[in-house]
ZAMARGU-4260 file (C-alpha; in steps of 0.2 Angstrom, whole numbers, plus 5000, padded with zeros to 4 digits):
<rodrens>
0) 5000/5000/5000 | 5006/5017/4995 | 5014/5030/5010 | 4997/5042/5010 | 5010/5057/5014
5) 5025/5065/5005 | 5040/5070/5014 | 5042/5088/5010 | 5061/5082/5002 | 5048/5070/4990
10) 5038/5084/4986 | 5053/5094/4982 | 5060/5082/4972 | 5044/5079/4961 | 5040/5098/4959
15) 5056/5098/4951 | 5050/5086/4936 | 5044/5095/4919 | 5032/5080/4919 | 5023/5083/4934
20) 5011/5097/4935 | 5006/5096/4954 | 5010/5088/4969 | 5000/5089/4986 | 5003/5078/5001
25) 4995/5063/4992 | 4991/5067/4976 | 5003/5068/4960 | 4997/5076/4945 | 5007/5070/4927
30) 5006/5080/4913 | 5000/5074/4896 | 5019/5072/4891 | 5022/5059/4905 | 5008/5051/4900
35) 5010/5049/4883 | 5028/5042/4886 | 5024/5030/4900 | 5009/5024/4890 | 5019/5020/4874
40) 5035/5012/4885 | 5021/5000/4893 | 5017/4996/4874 | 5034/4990/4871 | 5037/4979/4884
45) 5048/4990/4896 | 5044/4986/4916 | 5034/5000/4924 | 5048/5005/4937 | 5061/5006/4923
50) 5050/5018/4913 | 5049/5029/4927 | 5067/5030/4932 | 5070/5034/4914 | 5058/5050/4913
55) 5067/5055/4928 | 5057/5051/4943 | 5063/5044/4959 | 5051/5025/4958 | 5054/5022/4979
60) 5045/5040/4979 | 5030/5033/4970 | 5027/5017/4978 | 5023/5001/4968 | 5006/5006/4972
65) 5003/5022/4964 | 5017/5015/4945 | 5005/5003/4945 | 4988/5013/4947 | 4995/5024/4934
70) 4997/5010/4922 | 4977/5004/4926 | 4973/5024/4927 | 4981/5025/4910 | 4972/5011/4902
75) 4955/5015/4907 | 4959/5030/4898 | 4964/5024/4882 | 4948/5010/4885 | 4937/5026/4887
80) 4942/5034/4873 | 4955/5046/4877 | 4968/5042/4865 | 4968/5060/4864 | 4975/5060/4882
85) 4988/5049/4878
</rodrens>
């Protein structure tokens, strides 16, 4: 199960990624771009924590839980027909 709180040092860290567009306590907000690039690296096979070390984000701040909602977030999107999203 995810931490539910950011350290402030976490926060910190993830404000300072172009791909994030907020960060509260709890919640992180990707922007489009992040999206777009995790989504296709799912599609080609790459493991969820290695895609997210590569677009620059600390994965032990994440949490397995919350890489792997975003995959499932992600895929309901495309699902639901916001390809335009992605």
């Amino acid at each position: 199960m995810a931490r539910n709180k950011f350290t402030e040092e976490e926060i910190n860290h993830l404000r300072a990624s172009s791909y994030i567009l907020d960060v509260s306590l709890s919640i992180v907000h990707f922007s489009a771009g992040f999206k777009k690039e995790f989504w296709e690296a799912i599609l080609s096979g790459k493991k969820l924590r290695d895609i997210v070390i590569e677009l620059g984000i600390d994965p032990d701040i994440l949490g397995e839980t919350r890489i792997n909602g975003l995959k499932s977030m992600l895929r309901n999107e495309v699902k639901s027909g916001m390809d335009s999203v992605i």
